[in-house]
N, C-alpha and C positions, 0 to 999 in steps of 0.2 A: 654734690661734693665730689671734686676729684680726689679718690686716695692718694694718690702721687703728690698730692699736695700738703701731704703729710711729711715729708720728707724739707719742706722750709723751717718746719720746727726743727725736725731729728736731724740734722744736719750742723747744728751748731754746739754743739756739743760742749762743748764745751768750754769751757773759760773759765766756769767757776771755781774749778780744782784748785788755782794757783795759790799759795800758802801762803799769810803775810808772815810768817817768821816770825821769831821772837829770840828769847835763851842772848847768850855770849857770843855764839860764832866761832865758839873753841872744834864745830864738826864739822866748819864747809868746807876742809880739804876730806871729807872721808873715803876712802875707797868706794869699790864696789862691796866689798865684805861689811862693811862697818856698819855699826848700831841695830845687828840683828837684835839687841833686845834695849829695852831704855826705848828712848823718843830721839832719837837722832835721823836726820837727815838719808835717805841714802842716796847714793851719786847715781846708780843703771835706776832706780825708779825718776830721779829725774829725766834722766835721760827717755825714757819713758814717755813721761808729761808731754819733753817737746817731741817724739813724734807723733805724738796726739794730737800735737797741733797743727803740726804739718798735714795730716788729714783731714782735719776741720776746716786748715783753709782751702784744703782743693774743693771741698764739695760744696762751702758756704761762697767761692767766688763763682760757681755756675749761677747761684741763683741771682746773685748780684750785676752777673754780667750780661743775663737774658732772660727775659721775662716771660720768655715760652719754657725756661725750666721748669718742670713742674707740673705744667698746665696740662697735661697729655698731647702734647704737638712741639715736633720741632722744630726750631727756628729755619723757616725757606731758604731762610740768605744764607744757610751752612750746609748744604748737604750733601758733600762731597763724602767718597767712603772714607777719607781723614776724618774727616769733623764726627761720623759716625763710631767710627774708632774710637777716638778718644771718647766719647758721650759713654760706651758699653764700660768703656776702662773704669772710669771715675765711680759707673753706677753697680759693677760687681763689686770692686775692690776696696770703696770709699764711702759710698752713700748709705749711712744706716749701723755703720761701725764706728765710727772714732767718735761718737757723742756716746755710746754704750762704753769707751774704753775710759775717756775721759770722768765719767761718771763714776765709774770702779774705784780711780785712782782720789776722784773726793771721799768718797765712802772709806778707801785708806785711809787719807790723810786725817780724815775725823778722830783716829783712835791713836793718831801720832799725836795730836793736839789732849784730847782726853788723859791720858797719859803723861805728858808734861803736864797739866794740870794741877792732876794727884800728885806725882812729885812736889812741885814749887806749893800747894796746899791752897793755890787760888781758884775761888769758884767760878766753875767752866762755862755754865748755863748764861749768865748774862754778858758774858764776851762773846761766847758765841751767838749770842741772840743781836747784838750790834753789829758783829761783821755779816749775818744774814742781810739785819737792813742795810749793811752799807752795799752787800751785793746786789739788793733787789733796786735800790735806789742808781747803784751804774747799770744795771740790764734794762731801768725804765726808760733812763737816758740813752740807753746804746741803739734799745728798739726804734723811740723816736726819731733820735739825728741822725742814724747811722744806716739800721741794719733790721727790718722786724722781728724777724727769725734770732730772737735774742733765746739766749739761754740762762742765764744769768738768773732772772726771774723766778725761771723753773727749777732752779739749782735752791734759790734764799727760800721758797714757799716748802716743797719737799726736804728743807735742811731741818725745817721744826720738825716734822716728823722722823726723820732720822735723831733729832736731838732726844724724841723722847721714846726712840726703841733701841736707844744706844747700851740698854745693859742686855739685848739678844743674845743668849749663846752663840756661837757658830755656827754651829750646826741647825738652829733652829733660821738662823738668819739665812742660808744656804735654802733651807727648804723652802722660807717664806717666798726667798726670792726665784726659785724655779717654779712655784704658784704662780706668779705674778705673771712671768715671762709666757706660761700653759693658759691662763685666763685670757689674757690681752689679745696671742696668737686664736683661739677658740671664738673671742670675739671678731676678727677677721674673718673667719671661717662662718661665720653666723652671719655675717652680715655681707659675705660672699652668695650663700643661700638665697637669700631674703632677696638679694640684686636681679639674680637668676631668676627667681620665682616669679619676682612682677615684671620681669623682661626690661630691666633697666639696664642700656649697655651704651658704652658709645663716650666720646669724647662731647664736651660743652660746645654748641655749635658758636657759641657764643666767646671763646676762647680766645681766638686770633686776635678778633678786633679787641678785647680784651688788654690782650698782653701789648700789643698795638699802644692802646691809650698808657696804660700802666709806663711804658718806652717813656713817651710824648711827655709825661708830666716828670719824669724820675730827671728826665734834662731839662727841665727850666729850672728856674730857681729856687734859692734854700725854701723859700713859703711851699712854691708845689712839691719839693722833694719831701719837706717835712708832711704836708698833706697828704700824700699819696702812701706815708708811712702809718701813719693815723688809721689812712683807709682802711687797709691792711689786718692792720693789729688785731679788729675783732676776731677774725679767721683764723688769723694764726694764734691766738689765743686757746680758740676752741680746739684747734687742733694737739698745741704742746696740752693742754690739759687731758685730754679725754683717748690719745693715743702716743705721746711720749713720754707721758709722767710715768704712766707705769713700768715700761722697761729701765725706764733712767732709775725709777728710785730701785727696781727690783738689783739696776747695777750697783748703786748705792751698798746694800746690802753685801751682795759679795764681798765689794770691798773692806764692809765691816767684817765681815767672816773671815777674811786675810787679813786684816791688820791686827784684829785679835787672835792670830792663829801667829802671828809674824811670818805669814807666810813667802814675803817678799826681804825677809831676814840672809839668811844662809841658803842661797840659792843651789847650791852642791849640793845640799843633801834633798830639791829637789830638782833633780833632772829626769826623773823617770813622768814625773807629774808633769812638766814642761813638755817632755816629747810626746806626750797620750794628745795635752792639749794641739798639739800642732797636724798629728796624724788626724784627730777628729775637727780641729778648724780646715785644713786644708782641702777635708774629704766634702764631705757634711755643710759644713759653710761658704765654699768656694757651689758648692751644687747650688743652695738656696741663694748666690749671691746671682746665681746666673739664671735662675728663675724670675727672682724679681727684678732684672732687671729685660729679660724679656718683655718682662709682661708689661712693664713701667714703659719700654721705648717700640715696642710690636705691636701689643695688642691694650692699648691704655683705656683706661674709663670704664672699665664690667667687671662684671664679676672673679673673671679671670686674676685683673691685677689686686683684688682687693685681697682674694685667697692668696695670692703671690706674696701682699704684703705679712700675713698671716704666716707665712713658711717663711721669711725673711724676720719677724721675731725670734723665732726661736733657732736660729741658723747663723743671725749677724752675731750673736755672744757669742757662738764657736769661733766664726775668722778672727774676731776682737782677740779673742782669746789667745787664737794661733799668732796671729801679731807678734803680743804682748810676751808671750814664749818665747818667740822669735829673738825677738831683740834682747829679752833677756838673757838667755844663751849667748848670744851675741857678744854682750858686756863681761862674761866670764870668761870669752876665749881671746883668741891671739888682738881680734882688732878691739877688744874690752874697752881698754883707755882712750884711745883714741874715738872710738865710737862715746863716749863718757864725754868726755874732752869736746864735742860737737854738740851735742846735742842736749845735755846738762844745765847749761847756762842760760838757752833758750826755754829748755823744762822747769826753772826754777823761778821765771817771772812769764808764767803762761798769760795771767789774766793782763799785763799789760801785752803782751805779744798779741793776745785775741785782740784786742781793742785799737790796736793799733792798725791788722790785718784790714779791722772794716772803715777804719779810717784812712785809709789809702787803698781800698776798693771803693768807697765811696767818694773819694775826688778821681779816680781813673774813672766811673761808671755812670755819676748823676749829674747834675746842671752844680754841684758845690764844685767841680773841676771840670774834665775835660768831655763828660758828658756822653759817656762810649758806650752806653747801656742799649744789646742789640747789634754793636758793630765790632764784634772781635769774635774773631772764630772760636771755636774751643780749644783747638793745638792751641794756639795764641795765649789765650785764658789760663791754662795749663803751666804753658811756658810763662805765665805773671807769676803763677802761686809759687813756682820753684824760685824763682829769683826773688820775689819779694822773701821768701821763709832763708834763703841763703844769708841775704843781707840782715834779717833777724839776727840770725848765728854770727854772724860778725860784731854786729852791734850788744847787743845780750852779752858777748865774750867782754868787749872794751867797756862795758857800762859796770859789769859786776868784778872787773880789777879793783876799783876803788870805793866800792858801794855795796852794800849790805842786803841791798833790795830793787826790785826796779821800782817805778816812778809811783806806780796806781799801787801795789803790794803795802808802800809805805804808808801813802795816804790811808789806804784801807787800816792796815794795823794800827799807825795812828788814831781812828777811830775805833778798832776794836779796843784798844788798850786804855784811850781816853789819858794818851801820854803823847812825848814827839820823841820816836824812839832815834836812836842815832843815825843817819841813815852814811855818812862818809866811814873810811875803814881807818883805822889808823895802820902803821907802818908793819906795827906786828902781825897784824891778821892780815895784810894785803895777800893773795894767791899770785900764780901766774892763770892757772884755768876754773878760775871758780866754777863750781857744781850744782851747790845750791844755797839757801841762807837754813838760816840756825834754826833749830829743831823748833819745830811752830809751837805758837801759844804757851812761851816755856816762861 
C-alpha cells in the first residue's frame, strides 16, 4: 500500500457540512456578530464553509486531473520546476487540511441544529437520522459517477456516532478528540517501524503502467469511467475507513466542543485565542506541512513518508486551525463585509457547490467530456480550481437573491423534514448579498 494514497480519501473533505436550513429566514441578513447565542446562522462562519471549499477543490482536482497523484511518482509529461512548484504548493498548504476544517465546521453545525431542536420541541434523532441517509445515498452516488474519493459517506456513517456522543461536555470532547488525533499519528509511527524493520521501501514498480491504464479507461466512455470507479472504491474505502475516519470524527468533536462553548459566537472577546492559534498553525503546522510533503513528492513509498504522514496528523489541525483564525480575524476587520459578502453565499450551499466541482471536473477530465485526464499541467489544473470556484461565487451570489437554499440543500431538507419547504424568497425577505439560509433544523 502506498501511504500517499491516503490522501484520495482525506482530500475531500468535505461536503457534508453544508446545512439544509430550516426556521423563517428572519436571520439571513445577520452580521458577522449576530446569534452568538440561540441557533442562528452566522455570516464569517459561512464565509468560513466556502473557503473550505475553495481548498477541497484545489486538492480534490489534482487527483481527478492525473492519475499519478498519489501513486508515489510524478506525472513524466510535467516536470518542469513550474509543475514542481505548484505540486509542493498544493501539498504544504492544501492537502490534508481543508477535509479536517470542513469536518470542524459539521461537528458545529450539529449543535446549531440540536439547538433549534430543543427550541421548536421537535425530535432531533430521527431527522437527523434521514438526512445522514440522504447524505450517504448522494456520497454513494458521487463516488460512483463522479469522483471515488467521496466524502459524504464518511461524513453520514460517523454522523451516528457523533449523534450518539452528542451530550459530551467540551471539554471531555476536546480531550476525546486530542486522543484520537495522538492514536491515529502513533499508528503512523508503528507502522513506520514495522516498514523499516522488514526493509520494505520503495515506490510500486508497478505504478506507472498503473496510473497509465487508470488514464486509458477514465477517457472512454460513461461504462469504463463508471468501472474504473467501481475498481477503485474497495481501496479507497479501506483507506477513508481505517486512516481518515479518525481525524475527521476526532474534527467532529472539536466542533462539538465550540459549538457548545459558542465559541464562534462573539469573536472579540476571542482574539487572544485566535492569535495563539495562528502563531502555533503557522509555526508548528506550516513545519509538519513541509515534512509531509517532502516525503510525499522526494522520498515516497518507506518508511520515511509513512512517519511523515504520522507528523502531518497532528500538525494539519494546527494550519486548519491557523486558517480558520485567519479568516476569522479577517471578517471582524476593515475587509469584514466584503470578505462576508464573497464568500458567504458560496459557504452557505457548500454541499451543492462540492457536487457540482466534481461534476465539471469530471466532464473536463474523463471520457463523460473532454477526456483531459493526464493532459493538463498542474499551473493549468490550478488555474481550473480558481476560476471554476470564482464562477461559484458568482453564481451562489445570483442564485441565493431569490432562493432560500441551493438546489441539493433543498432536496436534502425536503427529505430530512419529509415536507416541500419553500424554496423561492418572497419580496420581504429578498437580500441584495445573501449569507446564509435560516438557522438549520429549526
Amino acid at each position: 500500500m502506498n501511504p500517499r494514497a491516503v490522501e484520495r480519501g482525506t482530500a475531500d473533505p468535505t461536503a457534508g457540512t453544508a446545512d439544509t436550513g430550516a426556521g423563517t429566514g428572519t436571520d439571513r441578513g445577520a452580521g458577522a456578530g449576530a446569534g452568538a447565542g440561540g441557533g442562528a446562522r452566522l455570516a464569517h462562519v459561512d464565509a468560513l464553509r466556502g473557503f473550505a471549499l475553495l481548498g477541497i477543490l484545489v486538492v480534490n482536482i489534482g487527483y481527478m486531473a492525473s492519475n499519478y497523484h498519489g501513486s508515489g511518482l510524478e506525472d513524466p509529461g510535467f516536470a518542469s520546476p513550474l509543475d514542481g512548484a505548484v505540486r509542493w504548493f498544493v501539498t504544504v498548504f492544501f492537502e490534508a487540511k481543508f477535509f479536517l476544517l470542513f469536518s470542524f465546521l459539521f461537528g458545529y453545525s450539529f449543535t446549531l441544529q440540536l439547538d433549534s431542536a430543543e427550541r421548536s420541541g421537535a425530535r432531533f434523532a430521527p431527522r437527523f437520522l434521514r438526512r445522514l441517509a440522504g447524505l450517504f445515498v448522494l456520497g454513494a452516488l458521487h463516488a460512483v459517477l463522479l469522483f471515488p474519493g467521496d466524502i459524504l459517506t464518511t461524513y453520514a456513517v460517523l454522523g451516528l456516532i457523533l449523534l450518539a456522543a452528542r451530550r459530551l461536555r467540551p471539554r471531555t470532547a476536546v480531550r476525546t478528540a486530542v486522543v484520537l488525533f495522538a492514536v491515529t499519528a502513533a499508528w503512523y509511527v508503528l507502522l513506520a517501524v514495522g516498514v523499516h524493520l522488514t526493509g520494505g521501501a520503495g515506490v510500486d514498480p508497478g505504478a506507472a503502467a498503473e496510473a497509465e491504464r487508470a488514464a486509458a479507461a477514465l477517457r472512454g466512455g460513461a461504462g469504463a469511467v463508471i468501472g474504473e470507479h467501481l475498481r477503485q472504491l474497495p481501496d479507497v474505502v479501506f483507506l477513508l475507513a481505517f486512516f481518515q475516519a479518525p481525524a475527521a470524527f476526532a474534527a467532529f468533536l472539536l466542533g462539538l466542543a465550540a459549538g457548545r462553548a459558542r465559541a464562534l459566537g462573539d469573536l472579540a472577546r476571542r482574539r487572544t485565542t485566535l492569535v495563539r492559534l495562528q502563531w502555533a498553525g503557522f509555526t508548528l503546522g506550516l513545519l509538519g506541512g513541509v515534512v509531509y510533503a517532502h516525503a510525499s513528492l522526494v522520498r515516497p513509498g518507506g518508511a520515511y513518508q509513512i512517519l511523515a504522514l504520522g507528523v502531518d496528523v497532528v500538525t494539519a489541525p494546527l494550519l486548519a486551525a491557523a486558517y480558520a483564525a485567519t479568516l476569522l480575524r479577517i471578517t471582524q476587520g476593515r475587509f469584514g463585509g466584503r470578505t462576508v459578502a464573497v464568500l458567504g453565499p458560496v459557504g452557505s450551499m457548500t454541499l451543492t457547490g462540492y457536487l457540482t466541482q466534481s461534476l465539471v471536473c469530471a466532464l473536463l477530465f474523463t471520457g463523460y467530456g473532454a477526456g483531459l485526464v493526464g493532459r493538463v499541467s498542474p499551473p493549468v489544473v490550478l488555474a481550473i480550481a480558481l476560476t471554476l470556484f470564482a464562477a461559484q461565487i458568482v453564481v451562489s451570489r445570483w442564485w441565493l437573491r431569490s432562493r432560500r437554499y441551493g438546489p441539493v440543500e433543498w432536496l436534502l431538507r425536503a427529505w430530512t423534514t419529509l415536507t416541500r419547504p419553500p424554496l423561492r424568497r418572497t419580496e420581504g425577505t429578498a437580500v441584495a448579498a445573501p449569507v446564509s439560509p435560516a438557522a438549520p433544523e429549526g
